[in-house]
ZADOGU-480770 format. One record per residue: residue number from 1; residue in three letters; x, y, z of N, C-alpha, C in turn. Coordinates in steps of 0.2 Angstrom, whole numbers, always signed. Layout:
BEGIN
SITE   n res   npx   npy   npz  capx  capy  capz   cpx   cpy   cpz
SITE NUM ALA     X     Y     Z     X     Y     Z     X     Y     Z
...
REM end
This chain:
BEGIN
SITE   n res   npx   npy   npz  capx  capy  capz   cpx   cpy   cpz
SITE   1 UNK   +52   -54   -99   +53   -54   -92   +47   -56   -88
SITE   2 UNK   +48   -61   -82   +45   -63   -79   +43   -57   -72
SITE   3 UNK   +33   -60   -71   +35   -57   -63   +29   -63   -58
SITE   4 UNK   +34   -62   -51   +31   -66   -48   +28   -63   -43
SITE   5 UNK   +19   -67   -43   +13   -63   -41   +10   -67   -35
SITE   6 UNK    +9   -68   -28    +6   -69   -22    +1   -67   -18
SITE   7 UNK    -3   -70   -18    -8   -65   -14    -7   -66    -5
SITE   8 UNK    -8   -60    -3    -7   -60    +5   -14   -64    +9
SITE   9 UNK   -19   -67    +6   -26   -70    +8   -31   -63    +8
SITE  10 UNK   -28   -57    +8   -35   -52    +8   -37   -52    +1
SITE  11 UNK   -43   -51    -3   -44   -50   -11   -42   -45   -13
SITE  12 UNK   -39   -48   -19   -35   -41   -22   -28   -39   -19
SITE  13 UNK   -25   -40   -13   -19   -39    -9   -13   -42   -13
SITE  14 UNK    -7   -42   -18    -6   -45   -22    +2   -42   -20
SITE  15 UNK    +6   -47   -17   +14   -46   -15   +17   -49   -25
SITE  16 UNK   +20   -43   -27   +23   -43   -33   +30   -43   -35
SITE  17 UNK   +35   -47   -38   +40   -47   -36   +43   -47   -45
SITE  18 UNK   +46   -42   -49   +48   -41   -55   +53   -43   -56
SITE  19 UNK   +54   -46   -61   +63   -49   -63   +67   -44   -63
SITE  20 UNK   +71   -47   -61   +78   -39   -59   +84   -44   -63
SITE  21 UNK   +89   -40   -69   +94   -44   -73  +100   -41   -72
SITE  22 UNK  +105   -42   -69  +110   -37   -68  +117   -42   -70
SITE  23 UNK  +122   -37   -69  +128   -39   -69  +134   -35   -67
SITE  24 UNK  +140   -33   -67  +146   -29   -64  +143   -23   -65
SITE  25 UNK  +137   -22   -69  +139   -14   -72  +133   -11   -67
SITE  26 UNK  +129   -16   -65  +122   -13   -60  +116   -19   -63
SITE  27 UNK  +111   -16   -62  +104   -21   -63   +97   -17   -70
SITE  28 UNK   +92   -21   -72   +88   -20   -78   +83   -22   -74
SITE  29 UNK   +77   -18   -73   +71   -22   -70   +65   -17   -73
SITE  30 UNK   +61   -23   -75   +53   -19   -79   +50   -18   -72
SITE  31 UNK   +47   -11   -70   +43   -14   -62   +35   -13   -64
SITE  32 UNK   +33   -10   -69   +26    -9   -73   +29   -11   -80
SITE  33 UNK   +24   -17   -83   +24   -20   -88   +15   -20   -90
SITE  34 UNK   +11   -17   -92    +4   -16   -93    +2   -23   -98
SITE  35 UNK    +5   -26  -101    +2   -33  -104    +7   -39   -97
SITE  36 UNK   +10   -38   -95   +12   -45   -91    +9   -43   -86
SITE  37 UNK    +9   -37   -81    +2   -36   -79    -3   -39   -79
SITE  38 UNK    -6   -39   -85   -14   -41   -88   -14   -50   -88
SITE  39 UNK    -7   -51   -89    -7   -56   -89    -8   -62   -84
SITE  40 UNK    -8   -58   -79    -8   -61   -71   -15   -58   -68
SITE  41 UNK   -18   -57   -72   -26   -53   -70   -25   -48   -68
SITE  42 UNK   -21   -43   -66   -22   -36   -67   -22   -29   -71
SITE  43 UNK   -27   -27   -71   -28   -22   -78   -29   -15   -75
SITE  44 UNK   -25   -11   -74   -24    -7   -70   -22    +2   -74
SITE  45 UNK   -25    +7   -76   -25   +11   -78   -21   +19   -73
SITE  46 UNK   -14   +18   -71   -11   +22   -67   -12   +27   -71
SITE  47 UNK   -12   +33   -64   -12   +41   -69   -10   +45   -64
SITE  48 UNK    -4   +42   -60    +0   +48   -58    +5   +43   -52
SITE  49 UNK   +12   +46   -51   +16   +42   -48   +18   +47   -43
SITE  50 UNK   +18   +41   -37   +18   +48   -34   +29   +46   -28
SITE  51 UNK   +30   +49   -26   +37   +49   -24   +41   +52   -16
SITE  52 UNK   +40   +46    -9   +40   +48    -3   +46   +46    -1
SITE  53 UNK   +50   +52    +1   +55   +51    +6   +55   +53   +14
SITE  54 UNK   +58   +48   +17   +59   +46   +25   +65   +48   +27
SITE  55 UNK   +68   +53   +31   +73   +55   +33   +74   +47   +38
SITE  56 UNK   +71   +44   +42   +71   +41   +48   +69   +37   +50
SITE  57 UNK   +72   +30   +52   +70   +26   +54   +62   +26   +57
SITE  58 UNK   +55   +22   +57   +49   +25   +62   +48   +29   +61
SITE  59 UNK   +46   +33   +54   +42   +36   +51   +35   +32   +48
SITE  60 UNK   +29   +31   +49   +22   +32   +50   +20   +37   +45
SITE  61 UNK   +16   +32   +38   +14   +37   +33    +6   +31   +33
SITE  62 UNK    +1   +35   +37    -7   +31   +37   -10   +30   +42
SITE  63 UNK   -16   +27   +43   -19   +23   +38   -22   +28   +32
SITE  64 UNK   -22   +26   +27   -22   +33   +20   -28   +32   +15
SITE  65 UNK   -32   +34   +12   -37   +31    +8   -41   +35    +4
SITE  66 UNK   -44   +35    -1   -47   +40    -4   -55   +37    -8
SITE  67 UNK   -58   +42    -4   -65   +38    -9   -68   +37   -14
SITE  68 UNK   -74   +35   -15   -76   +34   -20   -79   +42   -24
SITE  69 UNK   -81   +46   -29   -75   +42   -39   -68   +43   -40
SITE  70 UNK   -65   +43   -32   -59   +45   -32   -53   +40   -28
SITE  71 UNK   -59   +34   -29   -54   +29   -25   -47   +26   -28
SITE  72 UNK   -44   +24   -25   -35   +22   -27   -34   +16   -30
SITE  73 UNK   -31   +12   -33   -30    +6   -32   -20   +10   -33
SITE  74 UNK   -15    +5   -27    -9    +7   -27    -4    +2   -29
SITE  75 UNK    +2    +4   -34    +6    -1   -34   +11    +2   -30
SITE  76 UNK   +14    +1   -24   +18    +2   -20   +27    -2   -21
SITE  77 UNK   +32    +4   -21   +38    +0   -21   +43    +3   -17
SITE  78 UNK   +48    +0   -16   +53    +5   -12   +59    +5   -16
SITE  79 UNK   +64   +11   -18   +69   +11   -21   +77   +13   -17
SITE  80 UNK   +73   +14   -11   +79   +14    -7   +78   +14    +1
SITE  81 UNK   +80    +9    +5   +79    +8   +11   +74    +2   +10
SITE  82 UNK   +68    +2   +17   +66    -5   +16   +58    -1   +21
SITE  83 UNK   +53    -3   +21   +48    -4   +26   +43    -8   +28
SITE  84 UNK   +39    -7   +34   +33   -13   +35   +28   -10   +30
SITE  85 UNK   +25   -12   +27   +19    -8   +22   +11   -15   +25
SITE  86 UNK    +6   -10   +27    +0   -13   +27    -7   -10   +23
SITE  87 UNK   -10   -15   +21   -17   -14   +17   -21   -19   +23
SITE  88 UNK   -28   -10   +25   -33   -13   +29   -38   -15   +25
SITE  89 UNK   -43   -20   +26   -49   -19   +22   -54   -14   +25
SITE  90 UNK   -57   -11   +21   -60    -6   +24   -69    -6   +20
SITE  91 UNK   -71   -11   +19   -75   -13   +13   -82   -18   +19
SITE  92 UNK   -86   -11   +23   -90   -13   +28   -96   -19   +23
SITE  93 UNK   -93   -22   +26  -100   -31   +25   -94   -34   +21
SITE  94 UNK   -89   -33   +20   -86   -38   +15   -80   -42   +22
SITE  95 UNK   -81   -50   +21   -80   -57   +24   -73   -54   +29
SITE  96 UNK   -68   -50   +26   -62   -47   +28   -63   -42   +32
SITE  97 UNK   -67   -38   +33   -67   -31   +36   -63   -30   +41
SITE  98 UNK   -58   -25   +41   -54   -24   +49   -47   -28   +49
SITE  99 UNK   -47   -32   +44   -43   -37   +42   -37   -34   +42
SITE 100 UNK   -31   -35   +40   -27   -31   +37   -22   -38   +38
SITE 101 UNK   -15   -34   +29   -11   -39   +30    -3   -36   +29
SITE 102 UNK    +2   -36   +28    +8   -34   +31   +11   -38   +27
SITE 103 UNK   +16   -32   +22   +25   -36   +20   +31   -32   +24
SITE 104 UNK   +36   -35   +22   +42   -27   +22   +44   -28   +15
SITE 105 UNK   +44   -21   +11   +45   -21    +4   +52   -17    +5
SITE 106 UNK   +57   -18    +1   +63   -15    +0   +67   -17    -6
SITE 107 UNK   +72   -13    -6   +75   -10   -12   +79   -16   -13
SITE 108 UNK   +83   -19    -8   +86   -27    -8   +81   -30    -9
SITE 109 UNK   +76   -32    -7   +69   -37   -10   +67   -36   -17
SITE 110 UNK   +66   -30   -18   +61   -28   -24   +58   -31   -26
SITE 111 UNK   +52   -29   -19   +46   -35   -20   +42   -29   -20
SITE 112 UNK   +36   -26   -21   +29   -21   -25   +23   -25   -20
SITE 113 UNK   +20   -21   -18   +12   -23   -16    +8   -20   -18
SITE 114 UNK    +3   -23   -22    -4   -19   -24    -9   -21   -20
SITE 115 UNK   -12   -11   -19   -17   -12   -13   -24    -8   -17
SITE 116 UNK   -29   -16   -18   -35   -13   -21   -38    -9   -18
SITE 117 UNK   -41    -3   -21   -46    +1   -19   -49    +0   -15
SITE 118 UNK   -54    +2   -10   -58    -2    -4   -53    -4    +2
SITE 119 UNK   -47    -2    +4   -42    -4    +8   -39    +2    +8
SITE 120 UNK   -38    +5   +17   -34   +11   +16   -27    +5   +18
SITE 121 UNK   -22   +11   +16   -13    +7   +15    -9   +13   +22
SITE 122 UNK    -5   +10   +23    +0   +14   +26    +6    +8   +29
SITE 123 UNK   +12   +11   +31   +19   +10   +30   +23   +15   +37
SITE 124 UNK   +27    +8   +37   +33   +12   +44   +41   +11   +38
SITE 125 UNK   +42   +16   +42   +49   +15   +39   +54   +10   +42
SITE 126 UNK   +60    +7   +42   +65    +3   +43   +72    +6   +45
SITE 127 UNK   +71    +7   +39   +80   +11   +39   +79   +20   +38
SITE 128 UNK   +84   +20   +39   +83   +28   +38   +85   +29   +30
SITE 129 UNK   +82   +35   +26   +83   +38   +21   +79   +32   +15
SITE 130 UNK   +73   +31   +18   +70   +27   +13   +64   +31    +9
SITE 131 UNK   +65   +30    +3   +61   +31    -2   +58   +27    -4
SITE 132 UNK   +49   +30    -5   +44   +23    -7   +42   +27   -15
SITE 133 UNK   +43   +24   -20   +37   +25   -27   +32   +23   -27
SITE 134 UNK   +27   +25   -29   +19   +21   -29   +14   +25   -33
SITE 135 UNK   +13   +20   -38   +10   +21   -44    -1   +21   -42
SITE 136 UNK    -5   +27   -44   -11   +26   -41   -15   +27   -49
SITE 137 UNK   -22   +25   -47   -24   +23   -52   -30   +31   -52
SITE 138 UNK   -30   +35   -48   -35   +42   -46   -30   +47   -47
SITE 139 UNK   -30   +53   -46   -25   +59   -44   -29   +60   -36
SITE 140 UNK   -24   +62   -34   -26   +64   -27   -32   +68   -26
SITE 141 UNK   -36   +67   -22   -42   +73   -22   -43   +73   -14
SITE 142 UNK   -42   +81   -13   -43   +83    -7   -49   +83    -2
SITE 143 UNK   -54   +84    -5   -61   +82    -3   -63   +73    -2
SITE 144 UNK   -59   +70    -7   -58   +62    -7   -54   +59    -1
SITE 145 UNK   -50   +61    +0   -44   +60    +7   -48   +60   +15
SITE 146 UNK   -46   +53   +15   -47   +51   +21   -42   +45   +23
SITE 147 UNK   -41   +45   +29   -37   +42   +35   -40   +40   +40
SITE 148 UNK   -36   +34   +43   -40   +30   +48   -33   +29   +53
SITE 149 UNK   -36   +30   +62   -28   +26   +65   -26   +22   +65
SITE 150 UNK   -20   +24   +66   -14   +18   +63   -15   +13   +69
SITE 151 UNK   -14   +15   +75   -16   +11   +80   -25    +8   +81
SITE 152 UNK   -29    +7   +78   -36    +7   +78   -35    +1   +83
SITE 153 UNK   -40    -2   +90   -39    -6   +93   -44   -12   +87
SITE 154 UNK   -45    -9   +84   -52   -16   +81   -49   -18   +74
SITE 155 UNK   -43   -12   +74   -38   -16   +65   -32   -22   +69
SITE 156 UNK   -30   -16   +75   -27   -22   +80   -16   -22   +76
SITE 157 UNK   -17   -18   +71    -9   -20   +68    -3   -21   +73
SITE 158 UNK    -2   -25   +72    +4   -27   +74   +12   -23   +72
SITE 159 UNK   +13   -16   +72   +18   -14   +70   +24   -15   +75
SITE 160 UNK   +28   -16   +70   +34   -18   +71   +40   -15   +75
SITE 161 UNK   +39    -9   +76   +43    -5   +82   +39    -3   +88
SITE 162 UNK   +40    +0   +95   +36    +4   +97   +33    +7   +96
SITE 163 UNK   +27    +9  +100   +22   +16   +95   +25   +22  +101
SITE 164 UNK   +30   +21  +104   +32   +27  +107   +38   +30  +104
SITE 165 UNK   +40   +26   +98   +45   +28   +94   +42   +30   +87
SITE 166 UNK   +35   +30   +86   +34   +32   +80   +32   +39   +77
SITE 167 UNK   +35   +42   +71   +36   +48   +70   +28   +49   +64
SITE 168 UNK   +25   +52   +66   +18   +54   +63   +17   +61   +63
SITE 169 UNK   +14   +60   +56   +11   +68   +55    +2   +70   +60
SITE 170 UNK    +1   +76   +58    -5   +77   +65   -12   +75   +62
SITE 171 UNK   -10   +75   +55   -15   +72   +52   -17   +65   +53
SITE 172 UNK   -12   +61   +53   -12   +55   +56   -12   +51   +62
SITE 173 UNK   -11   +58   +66   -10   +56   +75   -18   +56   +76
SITE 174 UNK   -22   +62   +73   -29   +62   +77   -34   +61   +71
SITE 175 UNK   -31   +57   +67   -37   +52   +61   -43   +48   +67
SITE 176 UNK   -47   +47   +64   -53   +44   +67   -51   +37   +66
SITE 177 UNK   -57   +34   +70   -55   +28   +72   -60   +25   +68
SITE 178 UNK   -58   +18   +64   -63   +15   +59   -70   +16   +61
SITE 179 UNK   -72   +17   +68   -79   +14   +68   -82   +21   +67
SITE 180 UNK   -81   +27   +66   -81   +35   +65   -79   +36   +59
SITE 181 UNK   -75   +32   +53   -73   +34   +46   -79   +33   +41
SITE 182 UNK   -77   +38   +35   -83   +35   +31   -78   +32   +29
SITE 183 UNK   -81   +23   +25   -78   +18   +21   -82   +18   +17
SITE 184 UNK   -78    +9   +11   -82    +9    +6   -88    +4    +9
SITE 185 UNK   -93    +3    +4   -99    -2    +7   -96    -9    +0
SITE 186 UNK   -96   -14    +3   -95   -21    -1   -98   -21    -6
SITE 187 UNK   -97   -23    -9  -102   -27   -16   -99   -34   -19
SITE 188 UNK  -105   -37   -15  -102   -46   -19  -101   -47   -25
SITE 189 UNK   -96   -50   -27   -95   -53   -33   -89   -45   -35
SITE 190 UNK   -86   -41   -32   -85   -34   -38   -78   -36   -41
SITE 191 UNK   -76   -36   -46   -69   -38   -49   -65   -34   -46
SITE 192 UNK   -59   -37   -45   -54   -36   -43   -48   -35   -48
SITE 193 UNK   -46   -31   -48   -38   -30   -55   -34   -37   -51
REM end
């Protein structure tokens, strides 16, 4: 099985798309393969999956991120319905900072975004009744948990509905704004999976 691998122009920001084999009876698709992975330069150590349903159209889950020794790298996919998904750079001194880049991943695409470490990630929903899977490379740490607004005027995202139609938690409504977050600090040359 083949997969087809795209960079979105941020480092590390990687639009993933697995071969899907079907026929009358349904479909067969590897969506983690750790050697075809490696193959494409990604060398990635998952240690927990994590599993999100959206009752609603405009459901707002970020900007989301977890520090360092507990930073993330995520492989994001959706298995039912569709959303916008974004990865910010958040990596102060690094060429990108503030950057951010944007797909819609969905169940009909079966396309996967990996958001390296150094990038908070967050996602609107589409359709209603969407579930996202998303494989991370840390276990959640409550003291590591940190979020940025989704609306930051200096990330600038362009979401795709109104923001008066969007459904957010309160953790999310009253996250700091990047220039008040602690982020990561750059480091030239750091490999990237």
């Amino acid at each position: 099985m083949s997969l087809e691998v795209r960079s979105l122009d941020l480092d590390g920001v990687l639009e993933i798309v697995p071969r899907k084999m079907g026929d009358e009876r349904g479909f067969f698709s590897e969506t983690w393969n750790a050697r075809q992975f490696a193959e494409h330069g990604i060398a990635l150590d998952f240690v927990q999956d994590n599993h999100s349903y959206s009752a609603s159209r405009g459901v707002l889950r970020g900007l989301h991120y977890q520090l360092p020794p507990y930073a993330q790298d995520k492989l994001v996919r959706v298995v039912k319905g569709a959303i916008f998904d974004v990865a910010v750079d958040i990596r102060r001194g690094s060429p990108s900072f503030a950057r951010w880049a944007a797909i819609e991943i969905s169940a009909r695409r079966w396309n996967q975004l990996l958001v390296p470490r150094g990038f908070a990630h967050g996602f609107l929903t589409l359709e209603p009744d969407t579930e996202v899977v998303y494989k991370v490379t840390n276990p959640y740490s409550p003291a590591h948990d940190r979020a940025i607004r989704f609306d930051d005027p200096d990330i600038a995202i362009a979401w795709p509905l109104p923001l008066a139609e969007l459904q957010l938690s309160e953790k999310d409504r009253t996250a700091p704004q990047l220039r008040q977050a602690e982020v990561f600090e750059f480091a030239a040359g750091e490999e990237r999976p």
